[in-house]
N, C-alpha and C positions, 0 to 999 in steps of 0.2 A: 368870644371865648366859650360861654355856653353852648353853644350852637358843635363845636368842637368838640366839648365832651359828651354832648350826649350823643354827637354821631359815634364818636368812640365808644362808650358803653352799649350801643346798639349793636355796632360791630362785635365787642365781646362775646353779648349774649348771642349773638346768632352763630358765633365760633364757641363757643360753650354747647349750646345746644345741639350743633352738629358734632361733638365730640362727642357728647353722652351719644349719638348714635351709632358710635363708631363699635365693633364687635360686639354687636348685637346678633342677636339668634334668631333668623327669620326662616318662614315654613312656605315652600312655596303652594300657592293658591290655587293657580291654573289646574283643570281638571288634565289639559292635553300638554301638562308640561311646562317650561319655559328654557327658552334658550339662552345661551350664555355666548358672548362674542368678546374679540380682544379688543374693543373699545365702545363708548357708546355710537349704538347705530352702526355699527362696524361689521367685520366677516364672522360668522356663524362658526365658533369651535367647537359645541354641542349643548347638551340638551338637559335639565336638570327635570325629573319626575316630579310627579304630584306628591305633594306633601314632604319633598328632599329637603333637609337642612341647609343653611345655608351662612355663613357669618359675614357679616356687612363690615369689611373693613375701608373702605374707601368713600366719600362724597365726590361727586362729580362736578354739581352743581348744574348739569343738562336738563332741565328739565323738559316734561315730552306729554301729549294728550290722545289717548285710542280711544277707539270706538271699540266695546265687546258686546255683541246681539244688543242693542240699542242702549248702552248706558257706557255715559262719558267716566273716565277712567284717566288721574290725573297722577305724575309721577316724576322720578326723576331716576337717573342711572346712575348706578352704586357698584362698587368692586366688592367682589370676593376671591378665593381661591379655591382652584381644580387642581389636584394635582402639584401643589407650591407653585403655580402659574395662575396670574392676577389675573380675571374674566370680569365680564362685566353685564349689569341685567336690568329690568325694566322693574323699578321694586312697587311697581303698582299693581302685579301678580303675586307680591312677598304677604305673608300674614305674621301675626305675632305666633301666632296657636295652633296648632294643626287644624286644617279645614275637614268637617265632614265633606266626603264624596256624595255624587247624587244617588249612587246606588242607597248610601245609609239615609242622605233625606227621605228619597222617595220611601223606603221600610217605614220610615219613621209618619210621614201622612198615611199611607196605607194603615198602620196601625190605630191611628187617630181617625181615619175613617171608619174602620171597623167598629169600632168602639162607640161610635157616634147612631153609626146606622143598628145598631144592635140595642140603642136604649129606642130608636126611634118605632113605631108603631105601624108595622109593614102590610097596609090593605090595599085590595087595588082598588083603585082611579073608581070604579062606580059605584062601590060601598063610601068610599070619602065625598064624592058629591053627593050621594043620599041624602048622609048624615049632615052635609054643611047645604042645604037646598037654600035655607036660607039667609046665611052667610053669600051665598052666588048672589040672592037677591038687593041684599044689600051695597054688597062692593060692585055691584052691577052700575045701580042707582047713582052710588058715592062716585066712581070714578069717570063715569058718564057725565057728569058736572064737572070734575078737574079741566081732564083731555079732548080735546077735539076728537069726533070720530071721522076716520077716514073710511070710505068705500072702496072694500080693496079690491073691484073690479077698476076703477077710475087709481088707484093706486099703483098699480101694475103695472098702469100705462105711461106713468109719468118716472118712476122712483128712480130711473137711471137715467135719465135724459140730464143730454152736457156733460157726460162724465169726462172729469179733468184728467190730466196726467201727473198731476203735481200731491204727493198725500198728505195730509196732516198728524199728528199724533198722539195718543188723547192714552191718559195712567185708568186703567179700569181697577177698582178694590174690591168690587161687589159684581153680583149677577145681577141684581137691580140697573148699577151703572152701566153695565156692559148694552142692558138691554138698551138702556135708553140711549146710548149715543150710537150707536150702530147706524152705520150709513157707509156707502160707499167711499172708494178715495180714502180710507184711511187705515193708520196702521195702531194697532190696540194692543197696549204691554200691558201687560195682566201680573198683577203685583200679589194677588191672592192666592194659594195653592191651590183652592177648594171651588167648584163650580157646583150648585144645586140647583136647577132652574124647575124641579119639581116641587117648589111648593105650590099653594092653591092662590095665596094671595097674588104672585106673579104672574099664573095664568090669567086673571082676572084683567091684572091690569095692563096685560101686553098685550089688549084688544085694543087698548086706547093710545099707548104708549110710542108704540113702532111697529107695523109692521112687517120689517124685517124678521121679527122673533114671531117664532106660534108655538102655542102648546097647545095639543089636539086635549078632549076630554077622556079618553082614553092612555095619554100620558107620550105623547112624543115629544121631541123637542124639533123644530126647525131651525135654522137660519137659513133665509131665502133674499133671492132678490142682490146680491151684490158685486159688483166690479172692484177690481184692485182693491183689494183688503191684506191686512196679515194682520194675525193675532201669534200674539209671542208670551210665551211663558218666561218671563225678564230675570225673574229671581228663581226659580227653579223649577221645575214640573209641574204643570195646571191638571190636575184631578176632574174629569168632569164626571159625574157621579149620579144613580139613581136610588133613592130608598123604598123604591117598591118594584117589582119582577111586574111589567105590563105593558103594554105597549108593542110599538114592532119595534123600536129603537129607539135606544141610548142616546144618540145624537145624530139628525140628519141635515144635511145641507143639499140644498135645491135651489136652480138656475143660479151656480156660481160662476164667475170667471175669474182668471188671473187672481189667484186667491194662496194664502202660504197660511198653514198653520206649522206652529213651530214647540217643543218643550209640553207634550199633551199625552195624558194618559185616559181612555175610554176605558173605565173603570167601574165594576161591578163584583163586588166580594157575596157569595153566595153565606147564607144562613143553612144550617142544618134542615131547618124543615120545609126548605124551598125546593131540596133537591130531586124529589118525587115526580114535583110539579114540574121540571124543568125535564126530567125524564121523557115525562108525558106529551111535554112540547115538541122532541126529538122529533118525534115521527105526527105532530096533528101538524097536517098540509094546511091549518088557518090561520098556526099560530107561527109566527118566525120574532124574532128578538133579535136585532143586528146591534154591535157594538157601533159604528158607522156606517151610514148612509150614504150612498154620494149619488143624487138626482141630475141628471140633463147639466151636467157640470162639466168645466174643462180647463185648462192649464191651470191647474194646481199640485202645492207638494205641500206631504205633510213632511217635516222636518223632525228625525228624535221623538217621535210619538210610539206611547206603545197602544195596545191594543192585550186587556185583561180581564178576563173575567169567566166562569164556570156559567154555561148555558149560553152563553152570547153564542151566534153565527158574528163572525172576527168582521168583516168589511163585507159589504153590496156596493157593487158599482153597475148602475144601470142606467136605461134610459139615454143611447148616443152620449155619456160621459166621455171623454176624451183628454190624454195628455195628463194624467194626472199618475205625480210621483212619490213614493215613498223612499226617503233616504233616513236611514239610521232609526233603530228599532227593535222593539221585541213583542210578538204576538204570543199569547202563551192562556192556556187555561180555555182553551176554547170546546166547546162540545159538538158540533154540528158540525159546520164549514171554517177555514178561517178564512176564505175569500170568494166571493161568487162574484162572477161577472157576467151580465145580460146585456148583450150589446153595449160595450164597452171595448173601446178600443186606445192601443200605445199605453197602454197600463206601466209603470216602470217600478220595483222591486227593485233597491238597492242597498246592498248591506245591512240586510233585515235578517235575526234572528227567528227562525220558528220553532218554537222547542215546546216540550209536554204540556202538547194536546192530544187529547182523548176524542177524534173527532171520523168524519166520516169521509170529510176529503181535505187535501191543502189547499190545490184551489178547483173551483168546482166552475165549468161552464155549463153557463146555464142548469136550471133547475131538473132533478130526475125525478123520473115518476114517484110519487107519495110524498113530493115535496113542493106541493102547493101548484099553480097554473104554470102551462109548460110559455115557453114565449112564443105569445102568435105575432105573426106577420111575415111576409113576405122574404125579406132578409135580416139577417143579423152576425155580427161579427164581434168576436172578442181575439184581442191581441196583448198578450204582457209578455213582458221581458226581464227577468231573474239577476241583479249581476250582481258575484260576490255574497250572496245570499247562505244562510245556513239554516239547513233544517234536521233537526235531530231533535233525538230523544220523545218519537211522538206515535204513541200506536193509531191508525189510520186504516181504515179501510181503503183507501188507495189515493197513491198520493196526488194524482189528477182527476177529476169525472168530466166527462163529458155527456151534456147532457142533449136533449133534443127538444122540438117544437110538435106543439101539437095539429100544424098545419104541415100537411104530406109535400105540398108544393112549394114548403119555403126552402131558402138555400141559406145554410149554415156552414159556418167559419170559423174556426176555433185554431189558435197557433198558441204554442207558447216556448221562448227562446229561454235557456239556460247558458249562463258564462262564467267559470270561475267560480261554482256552488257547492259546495260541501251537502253531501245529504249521507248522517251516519249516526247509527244507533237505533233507528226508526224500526216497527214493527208493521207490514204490511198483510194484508189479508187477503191468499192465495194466489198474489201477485205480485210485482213489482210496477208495472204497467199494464192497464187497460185500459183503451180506447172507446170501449162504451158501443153507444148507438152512432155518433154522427159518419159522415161520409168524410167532408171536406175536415181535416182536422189532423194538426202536425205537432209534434214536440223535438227539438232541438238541443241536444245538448255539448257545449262545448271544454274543454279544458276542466270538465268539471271531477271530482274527486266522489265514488260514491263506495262505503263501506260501512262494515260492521251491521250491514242488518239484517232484521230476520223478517221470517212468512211462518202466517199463522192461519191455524183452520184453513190449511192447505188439501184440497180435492186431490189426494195422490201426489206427484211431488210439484214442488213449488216451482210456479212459472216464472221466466223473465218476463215477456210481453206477451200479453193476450191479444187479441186484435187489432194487429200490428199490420196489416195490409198487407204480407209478405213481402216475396223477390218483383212482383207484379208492380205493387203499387206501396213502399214502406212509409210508414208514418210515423218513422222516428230512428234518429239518424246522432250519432254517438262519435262525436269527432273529439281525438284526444284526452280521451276520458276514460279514465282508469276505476279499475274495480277491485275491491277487496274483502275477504272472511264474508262474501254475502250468502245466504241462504240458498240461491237458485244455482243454479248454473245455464252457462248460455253457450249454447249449441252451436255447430260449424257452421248450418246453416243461416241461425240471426247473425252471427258473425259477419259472413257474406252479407245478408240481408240489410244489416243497422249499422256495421261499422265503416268508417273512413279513417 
């Protein structure tokens, strides 16, 4: 008889419990929405927005377990109403509260980054090992007794051998943790918003630690060395960040493979009295400053990564890199380039924002004179492919370069496909297209939408395309692509010439 009432009292409370849930005011979570269907699991009637009201009049008692970019998501299906028509939804996308969107996170680190690196004390890299000589000597000593040293000649040789197919999954909180478990085969959620791997104490000790990571003394940062990996920003945007202007680069990575970064932002907020200096860098051929790196690397995507910062050159892809994609994005704030490629090839640009930059080209092949050694060797080929891409709002000295080698007998390759691209608002200088120095070298554009923009410090009136190969030999060709309010105008002959 006990046994009886307290299943009964059980029962109550959990039919009481689900009644206080009953029209309730839930806010939906999902950034991309959530849909509504006429049963659980059932046909799709549509679609409720981010952060849309919702009131929980029904329990289902279904309950149901997703996967969203690697974190388990436990729920059950609840009715509401559309329209005085019963739907039904997954209220493991429901919140109590309105969700901040990633755009107000991300403002919101960025501000918290500023504010951090502005109390921090900005010198470079060989004024602070001066000063700390011997501080070096000491954590030399000290961590040379913790860690084993490895010989990264003898290291190199073995660090990928047997690689599995199978990954493992490890919660990174820190740049300490990250470094040290860094190994191939595995996938790393990164639970922190904030990456610093410029302090002095981590250089020191990522001589002993893993050499996967290096930080040069001049101030780079590597990751090197690894197969099947991805690194996931889990809970929102990962910030990797530097507090001193020095270096060639923000963040590089060298001999990757099959590799996925996802939720990352190459980030660098300039200071008022940096900006001289970063002027001065524009044009010194010794100095380059890339937001990202990508060394002898191949089948990789960066995933929702943006690419920020005033003085950065935006991405380097060089050295036979291959296969490497960007899907969803914003590059912006950039001063130089916002992307070079030197021998690189299948480059992919998908649904990437580029908007105001202040820069010298969008994407730049290979290097042009007064921008540091041209690429020697025999051959070289860069190949990217634009889809769905938007670029606007960006004065530019021209929105391709082509550049050339400083060996007369090498054979250079340079392509690049456009599909479905928006390019509008932009300010170009004396051009809209120019082809440069190289011979072999094509631009493609299809379906793409190009208006609203202007030429500036135009030599008499403003060109379409300048060294466009003519009716002979043309090197760029305009298939269902419309033009609008643009500055130039384009003549009967490029008509004939460029269009299809």
């Amino acid at each position: 008889m006990k046994k009886v009432i307290l299943f009964i009292l059980i029962v109550f409370m959990i039919i009481s419990c689900e009644k206080k849930k009953l029209n309730e005011i839930k806010y939906v979570s999902a950034e991309s929405g959530l849909n509504y269907r006429d049963k659980p699991n059932g046909k799709k009637l549509g679609k409720f927005d981010f952060n849309d009201k919702c009131t929980v009049d029904t329990i289902t008692g279904v309950f149901q377990t997703v996967k969203d970019n690697y974190s388990t998501i436990k729920g059950q299906w609840v009715g509401t109403k559309v329209n005085n028509q019963r739907v039904f939804v997954f209220d493991g996308f429901l919140a109590d509260t309105i969700t901040k969107s990633s755009v107000e996170i991300d403002a919101i680190t960025e501000s918290k980054i500023k504010e951090f690196l502005d109390k921090k004390q900005r010198k470079p890299y060989s004024e602070v090992e001066k000063e700390n000589d011997s501080l070096k000597k000491l954590m030399t000593t000290t961590y040379a007794k913790e860690y084993d040293y490895i010989d990264q000649d003898k290291w190199v040789e073995h660090i990928n051998e047997g690689i599995k197919s199978v990954k493992d999954t490890v919660v990174i909180t820190s740049e300490v943790d990250l470094v040290e478990k860094l190994k191939s085969n595995r996938v790393f959620l990164i639970d922190t918003p904030i990456l610093d791997f410029y302090d002095l104490e981590l250089y020191y000790r990522s001589v002993y630690l893993n050499n996967h990571f290096y930080r040069s003394s001049v101030g780079d940062i590597y990751f090197r060395y690894l197969k099947n990996v991805e690194f996931i920003g889990r809970k929102q945007r990962v910030y990797i960040i530097a507090p001193n202007y020095d270096g060639n680069s923000l963040f590089r990575i060298e001999s990757f493979e099959n590799f996925v970064f996802k939720n990352f932002c190459f980030y660098y907020p300039t200071i008022e009295d940096e900006r001289e200096k970063q002027k001065e860098n524009l044009y010194n051929e010794d100095k380059f400053f890339y937001a990202l790196r990508i060394v002898n690397s191949k089948k990789g995507k960066f995933v929702n990564c943006n690419i920020s910062g005033i003085g950065f050159s935006g991405v380097d892809i060089l050295s036979h890199s291959s296969n490497i994609t960007f899907d969803g994005g914003t590059f912006t704030n950039i001063q130089k380039n916002v992307m070079y490629l030197n021998n690189a090839t299948n480059i992919v640009l998908n649904n990437i924002t580029i908007e105001n930059n202040n820069c010298e080209s969008i994407i730049q092949m290979k290097k042009e004179k007064g921008e540091g050694p041209y690429f020697r060797g025999s051959y070289s080929s860069e190949k990217i492919n634009m889809l769905n891409c938007k670029i606007r709002s960006n004065k530019v000295k021209k929105i391709f370069g082509f550049g050339k080698s400083d060996d007369y007998n090498s054979t250079l390759s340079s392509d690049i496909i456009l599909k479905k691209c928006e390019i509008t608002n932009n300010s170009f200088r004396n051009t809209f297209l120019d082809f440069g120095y190289q011979i072999s070298k094509s631009a493609k554009f299809y379906n793409c939408k190009i208006n609203d923009n202007k030429i500036y410090n135009a030599y008499g009136s403003p060109y379409f395309v300048t060294n466009g190969g003519g009716e002979d030999y043309p090197l760029v060709m305009f298939t269902k692509t419309k033009f609008k309010n643009n500055d130039w105008k384009i003549t009967n002959k490029e008509r004939k010439w460029y269009f299809k």
